[in-house]
C-alpha positions as CSV (number, residue, x, y, z in Angstrom):
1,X,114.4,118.0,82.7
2,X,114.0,116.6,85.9
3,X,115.1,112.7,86.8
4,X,111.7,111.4,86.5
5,X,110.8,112.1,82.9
6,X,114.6,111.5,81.2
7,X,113.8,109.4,78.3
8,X,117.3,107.6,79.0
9,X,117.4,105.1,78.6
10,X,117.2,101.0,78.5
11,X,120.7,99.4,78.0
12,X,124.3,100.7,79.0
13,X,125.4,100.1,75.1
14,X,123.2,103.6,74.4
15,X,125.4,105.7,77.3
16,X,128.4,105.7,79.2
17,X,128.0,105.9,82.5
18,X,128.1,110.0,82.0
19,X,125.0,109.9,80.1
20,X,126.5,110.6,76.9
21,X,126.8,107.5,74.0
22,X,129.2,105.2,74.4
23,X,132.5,105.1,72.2
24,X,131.2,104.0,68.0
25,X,127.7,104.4,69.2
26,X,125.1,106.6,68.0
27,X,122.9,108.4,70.7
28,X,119.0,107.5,70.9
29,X,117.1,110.3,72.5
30,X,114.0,107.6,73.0
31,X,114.4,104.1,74.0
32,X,112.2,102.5,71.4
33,X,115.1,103.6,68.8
34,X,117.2,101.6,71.0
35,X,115.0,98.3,71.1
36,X,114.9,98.6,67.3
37,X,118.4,99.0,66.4
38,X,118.9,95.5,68.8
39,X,115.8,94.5,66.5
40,X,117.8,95.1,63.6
41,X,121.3,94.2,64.3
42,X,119.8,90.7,64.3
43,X,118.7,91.0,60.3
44,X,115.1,89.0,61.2
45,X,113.1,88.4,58.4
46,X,109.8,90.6,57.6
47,X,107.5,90.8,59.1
48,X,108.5,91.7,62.4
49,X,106.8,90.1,65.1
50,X,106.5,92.0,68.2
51,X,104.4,89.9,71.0
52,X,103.1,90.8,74.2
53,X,100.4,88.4,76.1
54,X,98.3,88.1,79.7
55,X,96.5,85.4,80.7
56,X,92.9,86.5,80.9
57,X,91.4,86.6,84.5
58,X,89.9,89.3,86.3
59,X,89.9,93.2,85.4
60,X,91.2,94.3,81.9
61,X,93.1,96.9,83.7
62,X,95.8,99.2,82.9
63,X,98.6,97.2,83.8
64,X,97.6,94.3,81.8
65,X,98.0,96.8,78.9
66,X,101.7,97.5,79.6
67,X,102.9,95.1,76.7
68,X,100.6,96.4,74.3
69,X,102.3,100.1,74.8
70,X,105.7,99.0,74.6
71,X,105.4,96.9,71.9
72,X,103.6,100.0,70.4
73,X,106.3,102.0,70.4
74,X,108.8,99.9,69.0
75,X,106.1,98.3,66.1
76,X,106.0,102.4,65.6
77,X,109.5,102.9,65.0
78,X,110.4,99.8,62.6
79,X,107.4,100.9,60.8
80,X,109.5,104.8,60.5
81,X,112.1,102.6,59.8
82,X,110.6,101.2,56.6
83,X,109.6,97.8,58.2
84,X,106.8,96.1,57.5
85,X,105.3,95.1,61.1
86,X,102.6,92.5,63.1
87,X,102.3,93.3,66.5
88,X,100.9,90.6,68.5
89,X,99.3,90.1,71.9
90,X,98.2,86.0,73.0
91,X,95.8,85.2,75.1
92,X,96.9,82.4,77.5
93,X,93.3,81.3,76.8
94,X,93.5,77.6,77.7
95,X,94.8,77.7,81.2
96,X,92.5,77.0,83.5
97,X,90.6,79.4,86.1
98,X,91.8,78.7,89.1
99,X,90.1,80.9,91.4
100,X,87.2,83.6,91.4
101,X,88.4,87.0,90.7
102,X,86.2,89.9,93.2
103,X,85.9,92.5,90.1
104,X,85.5,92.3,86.6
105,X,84.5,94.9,84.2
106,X,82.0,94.5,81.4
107,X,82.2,95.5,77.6
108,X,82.8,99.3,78.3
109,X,85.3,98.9,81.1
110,X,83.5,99.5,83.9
111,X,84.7,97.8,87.1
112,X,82.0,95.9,88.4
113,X,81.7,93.3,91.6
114,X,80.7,89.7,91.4
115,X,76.8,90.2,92.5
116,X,76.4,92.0,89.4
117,X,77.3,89.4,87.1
118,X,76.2,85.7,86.6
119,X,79.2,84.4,88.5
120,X,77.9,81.0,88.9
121,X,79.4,81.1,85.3
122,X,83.0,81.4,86.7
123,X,82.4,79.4,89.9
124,X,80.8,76.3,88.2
125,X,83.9,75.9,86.4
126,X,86.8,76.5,87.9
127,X,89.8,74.4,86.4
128,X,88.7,74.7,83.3
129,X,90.0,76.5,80.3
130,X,88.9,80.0,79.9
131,X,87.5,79.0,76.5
132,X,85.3,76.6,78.1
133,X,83.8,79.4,80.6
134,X,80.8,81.6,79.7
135,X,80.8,85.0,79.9
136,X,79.5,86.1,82.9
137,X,78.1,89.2,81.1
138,X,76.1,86.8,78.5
139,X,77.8,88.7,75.6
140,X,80.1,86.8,74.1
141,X,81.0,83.1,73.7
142,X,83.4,82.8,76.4
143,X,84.8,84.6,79.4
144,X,88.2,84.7,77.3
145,X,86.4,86.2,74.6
146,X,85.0,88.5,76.6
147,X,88.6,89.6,78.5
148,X,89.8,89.5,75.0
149,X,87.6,92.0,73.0
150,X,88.2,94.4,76.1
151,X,91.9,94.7,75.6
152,X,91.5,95.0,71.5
153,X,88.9,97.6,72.4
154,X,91.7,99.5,74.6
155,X,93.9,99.1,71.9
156,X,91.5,100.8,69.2
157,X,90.6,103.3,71.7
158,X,94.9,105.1,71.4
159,X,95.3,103.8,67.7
160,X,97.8,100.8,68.5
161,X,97.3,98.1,65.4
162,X,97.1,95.1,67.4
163,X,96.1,91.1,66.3
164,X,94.4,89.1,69.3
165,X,95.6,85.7,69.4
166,X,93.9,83.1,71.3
167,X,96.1,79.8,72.9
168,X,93.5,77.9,72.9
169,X,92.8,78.3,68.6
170,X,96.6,78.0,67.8
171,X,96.7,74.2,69.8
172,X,93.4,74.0,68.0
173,X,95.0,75.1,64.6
174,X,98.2,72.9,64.7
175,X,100.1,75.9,65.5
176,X,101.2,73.9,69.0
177,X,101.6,70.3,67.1
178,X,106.0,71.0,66.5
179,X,106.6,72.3,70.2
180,X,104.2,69.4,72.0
181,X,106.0,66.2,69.6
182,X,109.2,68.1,70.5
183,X,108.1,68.1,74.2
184,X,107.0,64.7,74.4
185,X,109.7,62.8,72.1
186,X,112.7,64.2,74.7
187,X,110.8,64.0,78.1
188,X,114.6,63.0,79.9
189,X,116.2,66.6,78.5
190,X,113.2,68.4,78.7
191,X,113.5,67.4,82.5
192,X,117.0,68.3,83.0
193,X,116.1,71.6,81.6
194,X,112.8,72.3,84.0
195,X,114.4,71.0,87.0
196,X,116.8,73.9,87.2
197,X,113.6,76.1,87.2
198,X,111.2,73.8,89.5
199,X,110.6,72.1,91.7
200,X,108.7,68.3,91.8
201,X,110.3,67.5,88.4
202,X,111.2,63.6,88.7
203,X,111.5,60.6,86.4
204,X,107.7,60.5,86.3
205,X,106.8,64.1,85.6
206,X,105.5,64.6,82.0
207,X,105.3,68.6,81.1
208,X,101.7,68.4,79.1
209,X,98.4,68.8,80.5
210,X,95.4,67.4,78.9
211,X,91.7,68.9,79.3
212,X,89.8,65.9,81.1
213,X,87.2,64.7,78.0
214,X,84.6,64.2,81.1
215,X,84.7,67.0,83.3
216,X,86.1,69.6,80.4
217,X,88.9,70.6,83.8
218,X,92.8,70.7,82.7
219,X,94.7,68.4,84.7
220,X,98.4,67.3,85.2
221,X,98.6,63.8,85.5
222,X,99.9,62.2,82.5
223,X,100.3,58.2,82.5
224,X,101.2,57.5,78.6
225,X,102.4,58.9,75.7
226,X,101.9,57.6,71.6
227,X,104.1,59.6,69.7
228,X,103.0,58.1,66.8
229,X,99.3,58.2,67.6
230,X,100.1,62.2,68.9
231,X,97.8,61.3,72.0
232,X,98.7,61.0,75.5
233,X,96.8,59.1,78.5
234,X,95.8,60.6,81.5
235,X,94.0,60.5,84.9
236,X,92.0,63.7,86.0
237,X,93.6,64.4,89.5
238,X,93.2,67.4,91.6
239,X,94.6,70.4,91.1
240,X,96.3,72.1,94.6
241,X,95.6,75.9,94.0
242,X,97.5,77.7,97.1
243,X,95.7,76.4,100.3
244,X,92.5,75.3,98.0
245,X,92.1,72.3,96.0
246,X,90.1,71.8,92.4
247,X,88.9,68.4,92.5
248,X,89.2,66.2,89.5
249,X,87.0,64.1,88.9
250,X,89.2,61.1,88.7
251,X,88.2,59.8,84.8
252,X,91.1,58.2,82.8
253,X,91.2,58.9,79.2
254,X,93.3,59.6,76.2
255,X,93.8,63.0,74.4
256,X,95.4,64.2,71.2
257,X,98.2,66.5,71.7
258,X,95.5,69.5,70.2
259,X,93.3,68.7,73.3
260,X,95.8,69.8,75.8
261,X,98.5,72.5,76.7
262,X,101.9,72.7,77.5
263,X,102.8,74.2,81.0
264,X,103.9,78.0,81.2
265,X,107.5,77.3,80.9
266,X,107.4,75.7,78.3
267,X,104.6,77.2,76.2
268,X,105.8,80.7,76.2
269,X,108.9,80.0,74.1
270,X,106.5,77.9,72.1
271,X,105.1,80.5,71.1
272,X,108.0,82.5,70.2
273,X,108.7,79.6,67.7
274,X,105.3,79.0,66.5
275,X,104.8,83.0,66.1
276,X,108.7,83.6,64.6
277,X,108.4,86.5,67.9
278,X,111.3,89.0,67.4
279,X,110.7,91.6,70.2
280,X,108.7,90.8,73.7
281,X,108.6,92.9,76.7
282,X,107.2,91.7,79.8
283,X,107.6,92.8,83.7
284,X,110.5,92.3,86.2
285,X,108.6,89.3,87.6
286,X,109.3,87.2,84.7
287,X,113.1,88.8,84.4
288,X,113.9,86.3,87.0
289,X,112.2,83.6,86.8
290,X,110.3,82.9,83.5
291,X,113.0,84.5,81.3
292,X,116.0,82.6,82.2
293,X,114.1,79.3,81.8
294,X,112.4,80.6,78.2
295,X,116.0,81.4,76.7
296,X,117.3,78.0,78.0
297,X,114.4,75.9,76.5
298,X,113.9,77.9,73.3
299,X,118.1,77.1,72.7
300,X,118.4,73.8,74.3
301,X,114.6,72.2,73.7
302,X,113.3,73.6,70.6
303,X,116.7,75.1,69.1
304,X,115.5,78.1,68.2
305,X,117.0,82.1,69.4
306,X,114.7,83.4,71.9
307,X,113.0,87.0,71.0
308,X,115.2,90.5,71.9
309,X,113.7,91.1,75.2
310,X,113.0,94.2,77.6
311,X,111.8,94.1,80.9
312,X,109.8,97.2,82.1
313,X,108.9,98.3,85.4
314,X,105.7,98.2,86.7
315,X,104.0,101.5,87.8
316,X,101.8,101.9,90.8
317,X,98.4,103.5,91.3
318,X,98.2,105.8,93.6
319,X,101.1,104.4,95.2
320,X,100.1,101.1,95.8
321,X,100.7,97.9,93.7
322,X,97.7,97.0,90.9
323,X,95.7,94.8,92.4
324,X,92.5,93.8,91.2
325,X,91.8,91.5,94.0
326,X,92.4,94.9,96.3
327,X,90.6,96.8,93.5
328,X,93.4,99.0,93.0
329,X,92.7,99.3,89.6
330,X,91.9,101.3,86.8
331,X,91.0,100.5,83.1
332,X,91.5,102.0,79.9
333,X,87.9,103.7,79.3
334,X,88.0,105.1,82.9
335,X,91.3,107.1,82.9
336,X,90.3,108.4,79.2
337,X,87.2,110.4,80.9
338,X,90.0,112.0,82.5
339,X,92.8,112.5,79.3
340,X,93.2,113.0,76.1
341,X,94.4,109.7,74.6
342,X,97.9,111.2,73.8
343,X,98.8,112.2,77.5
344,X,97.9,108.7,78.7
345,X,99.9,107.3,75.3
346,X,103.2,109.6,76.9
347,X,102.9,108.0,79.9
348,X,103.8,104.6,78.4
349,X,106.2,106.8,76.1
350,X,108.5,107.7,79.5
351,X,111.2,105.6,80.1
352,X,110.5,101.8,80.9
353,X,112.9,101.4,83.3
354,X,111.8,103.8,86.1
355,X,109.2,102.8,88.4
356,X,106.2,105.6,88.4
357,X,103.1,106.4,89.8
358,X,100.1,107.0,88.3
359,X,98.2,109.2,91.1
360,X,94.6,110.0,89.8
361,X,94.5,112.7,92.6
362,X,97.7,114.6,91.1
363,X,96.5,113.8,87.3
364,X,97.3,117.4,86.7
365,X,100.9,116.9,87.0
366,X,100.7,114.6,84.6
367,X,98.7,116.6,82.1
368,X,101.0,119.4,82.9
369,X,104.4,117.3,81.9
370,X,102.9,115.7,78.6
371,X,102.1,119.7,77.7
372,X,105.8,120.6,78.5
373,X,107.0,117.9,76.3
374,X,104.4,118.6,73.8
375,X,105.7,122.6,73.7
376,X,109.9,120.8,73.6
377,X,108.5,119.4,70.2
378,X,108.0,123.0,68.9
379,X,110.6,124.1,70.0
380,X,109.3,126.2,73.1
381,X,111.6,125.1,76.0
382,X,114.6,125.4,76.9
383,X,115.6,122.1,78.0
384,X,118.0,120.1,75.6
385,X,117.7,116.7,76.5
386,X,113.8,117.1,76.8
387,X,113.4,118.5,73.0
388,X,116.0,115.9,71.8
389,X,113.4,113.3,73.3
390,X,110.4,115.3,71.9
391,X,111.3,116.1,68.4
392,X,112.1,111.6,68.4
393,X,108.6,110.5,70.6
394,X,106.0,113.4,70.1
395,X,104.8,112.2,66.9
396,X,104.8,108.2,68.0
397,X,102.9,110.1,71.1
398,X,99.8,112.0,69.1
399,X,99.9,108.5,66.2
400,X,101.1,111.1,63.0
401,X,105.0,109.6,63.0
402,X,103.1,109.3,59.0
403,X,102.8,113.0,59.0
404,X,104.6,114.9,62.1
405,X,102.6,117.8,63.4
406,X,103.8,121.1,62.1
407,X,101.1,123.5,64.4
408,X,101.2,123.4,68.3
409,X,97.4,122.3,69.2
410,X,95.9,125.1,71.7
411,X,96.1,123.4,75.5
412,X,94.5,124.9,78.2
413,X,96.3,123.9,81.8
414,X,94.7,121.0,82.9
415,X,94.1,122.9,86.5
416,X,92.1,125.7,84.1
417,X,90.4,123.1,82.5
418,X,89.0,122.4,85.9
419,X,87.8,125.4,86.6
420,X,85.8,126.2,83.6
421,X,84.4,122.9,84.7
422,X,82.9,124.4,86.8
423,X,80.7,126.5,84.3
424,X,78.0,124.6,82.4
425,X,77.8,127.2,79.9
426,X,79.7,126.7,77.2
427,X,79.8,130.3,75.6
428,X,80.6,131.7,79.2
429,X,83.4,128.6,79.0
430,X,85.0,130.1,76.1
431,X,85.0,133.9,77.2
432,X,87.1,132.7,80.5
433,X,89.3,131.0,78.7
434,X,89.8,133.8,75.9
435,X,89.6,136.3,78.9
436,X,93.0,134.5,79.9
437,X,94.6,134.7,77.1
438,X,94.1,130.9,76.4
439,X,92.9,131.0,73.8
440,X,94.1,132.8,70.5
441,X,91.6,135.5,69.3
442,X,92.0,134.5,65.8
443,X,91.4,130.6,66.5
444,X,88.7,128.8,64.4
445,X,86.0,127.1,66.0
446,X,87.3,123.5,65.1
447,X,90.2,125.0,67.6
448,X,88.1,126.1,70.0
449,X,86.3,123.3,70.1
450,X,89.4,121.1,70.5
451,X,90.4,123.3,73.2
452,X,88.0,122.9,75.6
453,X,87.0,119.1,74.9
454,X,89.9,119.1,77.9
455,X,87.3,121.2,80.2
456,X,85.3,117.7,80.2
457,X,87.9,115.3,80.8
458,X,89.1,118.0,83.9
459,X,85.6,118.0,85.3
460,X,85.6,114.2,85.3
461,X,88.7,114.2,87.0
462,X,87.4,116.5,89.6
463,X,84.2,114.7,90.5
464,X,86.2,111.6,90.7
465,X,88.5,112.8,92.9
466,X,86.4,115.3,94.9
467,X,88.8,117.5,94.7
468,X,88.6,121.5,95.1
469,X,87.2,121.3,91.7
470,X,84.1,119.7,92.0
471,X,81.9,122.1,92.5
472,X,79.3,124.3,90.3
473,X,79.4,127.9,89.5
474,X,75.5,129.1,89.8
475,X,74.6,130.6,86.3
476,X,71.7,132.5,88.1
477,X,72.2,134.7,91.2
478,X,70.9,132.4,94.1
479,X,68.4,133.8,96.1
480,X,70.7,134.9,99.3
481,X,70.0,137.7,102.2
482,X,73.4,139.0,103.8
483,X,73.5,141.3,107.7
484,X,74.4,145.5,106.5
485,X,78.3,144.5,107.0
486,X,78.5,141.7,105.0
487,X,76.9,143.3,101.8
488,X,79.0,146.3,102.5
489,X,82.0,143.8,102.6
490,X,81.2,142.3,99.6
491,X,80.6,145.8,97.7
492,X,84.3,146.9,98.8
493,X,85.9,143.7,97.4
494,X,83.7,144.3,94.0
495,X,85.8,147.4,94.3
496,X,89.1,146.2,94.8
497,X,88.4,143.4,92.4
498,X,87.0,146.1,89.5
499,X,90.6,147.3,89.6
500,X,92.4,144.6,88.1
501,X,94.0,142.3,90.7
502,X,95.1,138.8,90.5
503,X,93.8,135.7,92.6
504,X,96.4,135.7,95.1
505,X,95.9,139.5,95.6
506,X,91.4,139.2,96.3
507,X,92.6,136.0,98.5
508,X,94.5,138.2,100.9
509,X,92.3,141.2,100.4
510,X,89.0,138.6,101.6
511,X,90.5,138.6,104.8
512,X,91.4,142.4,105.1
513,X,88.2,143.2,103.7
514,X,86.4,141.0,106.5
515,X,88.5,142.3,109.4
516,X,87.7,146.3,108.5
517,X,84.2,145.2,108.2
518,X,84.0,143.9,111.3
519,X,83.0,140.5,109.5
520,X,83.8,137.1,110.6
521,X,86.4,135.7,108.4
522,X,84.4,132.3,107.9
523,X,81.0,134.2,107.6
524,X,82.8,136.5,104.8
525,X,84.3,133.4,103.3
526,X,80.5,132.1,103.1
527,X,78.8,134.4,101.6
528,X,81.2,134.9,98.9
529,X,80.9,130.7,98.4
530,X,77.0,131.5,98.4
531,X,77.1,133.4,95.5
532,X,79.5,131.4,93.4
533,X,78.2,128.2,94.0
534,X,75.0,128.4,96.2
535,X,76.8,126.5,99.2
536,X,79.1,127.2,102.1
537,X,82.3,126.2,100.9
538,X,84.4,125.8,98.1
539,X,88.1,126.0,96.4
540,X,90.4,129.1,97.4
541,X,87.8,131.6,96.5
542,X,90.3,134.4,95.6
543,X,91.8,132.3,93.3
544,X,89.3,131.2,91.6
545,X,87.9,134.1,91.2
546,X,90.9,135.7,89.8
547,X,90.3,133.2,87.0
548,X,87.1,134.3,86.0
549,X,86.2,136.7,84.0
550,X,86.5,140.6,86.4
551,X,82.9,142.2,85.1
552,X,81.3,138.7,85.6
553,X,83.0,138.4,89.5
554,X,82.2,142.1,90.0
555,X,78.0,141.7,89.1
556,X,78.0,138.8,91.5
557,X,79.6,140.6,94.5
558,X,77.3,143.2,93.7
559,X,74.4,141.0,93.7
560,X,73.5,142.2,90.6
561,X,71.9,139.6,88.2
């Protein structure tokens, strides 16, 4: 098994550094095995809380569903394990906006741009919690409502059990009430923990920011605090975003600690205590930054253990960072027009560690992989270390770890898929494939039917690529006049063709064929894409039509209906 897809692994207590298990240690052919028995060794009480979160601007893309993958995995294996489970994913609902984003994408995914929405919605209220903007799709009750249902809806879309948690309802609920007093009633060691994470944290700095009870915008200045009353006083200042500034509108008022939020450093390990969070994986940006100063104020400010952690590596699309400012993006919805839910579910399944890219023009690579590791789990490669990793993740992968698979599904190559895309007919679909041995002849028609729901996704993937798949085999014989030598041309290749040869073989034979004819090679090339597809050009013609079924290419050279 090549570098790229080793399963191995997260933590040098799994493998020495020859890649076999350490001395007393038992070896975990997939990582998630590895984050449980961490999980474990720390006896938590049930259920397990596994939390991922994102704070909710822009595109619901891909990369915002990371956490939600990885904490799928591991919810999956404590659940093998006998554990009960709750896998959680927070909202960081009540921060405020603080600047447009350029996309969005409305309740079925789709990217859209700014001029299609109502974005005076976003724009009139920037600085304000996400909870206090509307949607700019006029669906829901909030733009954070609206992020929010997207990523549950990703979530039901590959089976992950999943509970949405809004910020701004567990301030709302009390859930924040422990964590703020605690906050507030130690401002002097609270400070001397920040300031070795920040900077501008003086004698005068108060870590809560109330939402201004005039202008609804969450500001920073704090100039009181009533433990007793649980209310702080404020003034509504500006808010320096980058090079811009949000202008406050300068009202002083009091607000209960439920009618505020802490800042980030200090509200994620809130959460961890308000939630009891056992597992949380997040991206090497907060490894350095976020994490360190999360383990020291969860220990020293709210004296509580801070969750197992693992940091993954982000991925890249198409070889450049996510980006939905660049609109180097893509959601959930999108890439399953192009795969099956379990290939995209394997891609989050590969190890955590590795940085990948996900390259929509070379999808088929990665369709071709998740069918390798899917034939490992049966026991049809040779690969050790692959099938060791199959026979643990494939059943996590397809969502039956409840009841393993016991019968390899019938797969056609991604690449084949493509080409029957290519066909609109669905009968003429199946004879290819069965003419290529794809398909079994004894298969039932729920098979069958299974089989080439992948001809669909391949054809997507071809006309959003424009790749040398997008194009349209004619069902009818276009209506096409060829000079004496070309038709002769084409009559010899029916020939050679009628006698069983492969693609490569009529490739090379197109050009022979041509030459003893006395034809232009790129007229010859022509005509044959004429009668395929009823325009001048086209994938390697030889090769595709070694793919398709010999009388059916034979007909056509012979311009016979």
């Amino acid at each position: 098994m090549s570098g790229d897809d080793s399963p191995h692994i997260l933590s040098e207590q799994t493998s020495g550094t020859d890649g076999a298990a350490g001395a007393g240690e038992e070896f975990r052919a997939f990582w998630a095995d590895v984050v449980a028995d961490e999980i474990e060794a720390r006896d938590p009480d049930e259920p397990i809380v596994i939390k991922g979160g994102v704070s909710p601007s822009g595109v619901a893309h891909l990369g915002n569903f990371n956490e939600i993958m990885r904490g799928y995995f591991v919810a999956a294996v404590l659940r093998d394990r006998g554990h009960e489970v709750r896998q959680v994913f927070t909202s960081d609902d009540k921060d405020p906006l603080r600047k447009l984003p350029r996309k969005l994408a409305n309740a079925d995914g789709e990217i859209v741009g700014l001029g299609e929405v109502d974005a005076g919605a976003l724009g009139r209220n920037l600085g304000q919690p996400y909870t206090a903007i509307p949607d700019p799709f006029g669906e829901r009750e909030s733009y954070a409502a609206h992020f929010a249902d997207l990523l549950k809806a990703d979530a039901d879309r590959l089976g992950v059990q999943v509970e949405m948690i809004s910020n701004t309802e567990l301030y709302a609920d009390g859930d924040f009430d422990d964590a703020t007093r605690t906050v507030l009633s130690d401002l002097d060691g609270v400070r001397e923990v920040l300031s070795e994470y920040q900077d501008k944290v003086d004698g005068e700095y108060v870590p809560f920011n109330p939402v201004c009870a005039e202008c609804g915008k969450v500001t920073e200045t704090v100039t009181g605090v009533d433990l007793d009353a649980e209310t702080v006083d404020y003034v509504c200042t500006d808010m320096a975003v980058g090079d811009e500034v949000i202008d406050g509108c300068g009202h002083e008022g009091t607000a209960t600690f439920r009618e505020g939020k802490l800042p980030w450093r200090l509200e994620w390990p809130g959460q961890w205590d308000a939630l009891g969070v056992d597992f949380e994986p997040f991206g090497k940006d907060h490894a350095e930054g976020s994490w360190p100063s999360g383990v020291d104020v969860a220990r020293n400010v709210f004296g509580v253990e801070p969750p197992v952690p693992m940091v993954y590596e982000w991925f890249t699309l198409n070889g450049e960072p996510l980006s939905s400012s660049a609109g180097n993006v893509v959601t959930v919805p999108e890439l399953l027009e192009l795969l099956e839910p379990a290939v995209l579910r394997y891609f989050f399944a590969l190890h955590p560690k590795k940085a990948r890219d996900l390259d929509i023009e070379r999808l088929d690579q990665l369709v071709d992989r998740f069918d390798r590791f899917e034939r490992a789990y049966f026991g049809e490669v040779d690969d050790e270390d692959l099938t060791a990793f199959a026979e643990r993740a494939y059943p996590f992968v397809v969502g039956r770890a409840d009841d393993p698979p016991t019968e390899k599904p019938v797969r056609l190559p991604y690449t084949f898929a493509a080409v029957l895309g290519m066909v609109d007919d669905p009968d003429f679909r199946e004879r290819l494939a069965r003419d290529e041995g794809h398909i079994p002849e004894d298969a039932s028609e729920e098979v069958v039917d299974a089989a080439l729901a992948r001809v669909e996704k391949a054809r997507n993937w071809a006309e959003r690529t424009g790749n040398e798949y997008d194009y349209r085999l004619q069902t009818d014989l276009p209506d096409a006049e060829f000079d004496d030598d070309v038709a002769a041309a084409l009559d010899d290749l029916a020939d050679f063709v009628a006698a069983g040869r492969d693609g490569d073989a009529i490739q090379a034979e197109m050009y022979e064929t041509a030459r003893a004819h006395d034809v232009e090679v790129g007229d010859f090339f022509a005509a044959g894409y004429r009668l395929f597809f009823d325009d001048t050009q086209g994938p390697r013609l030889g090769e595709f039509l070694g793919e398709l079924e010999r009388d059916y290419v034979v007909a056509r050279l012979r311009r016979e209906a």
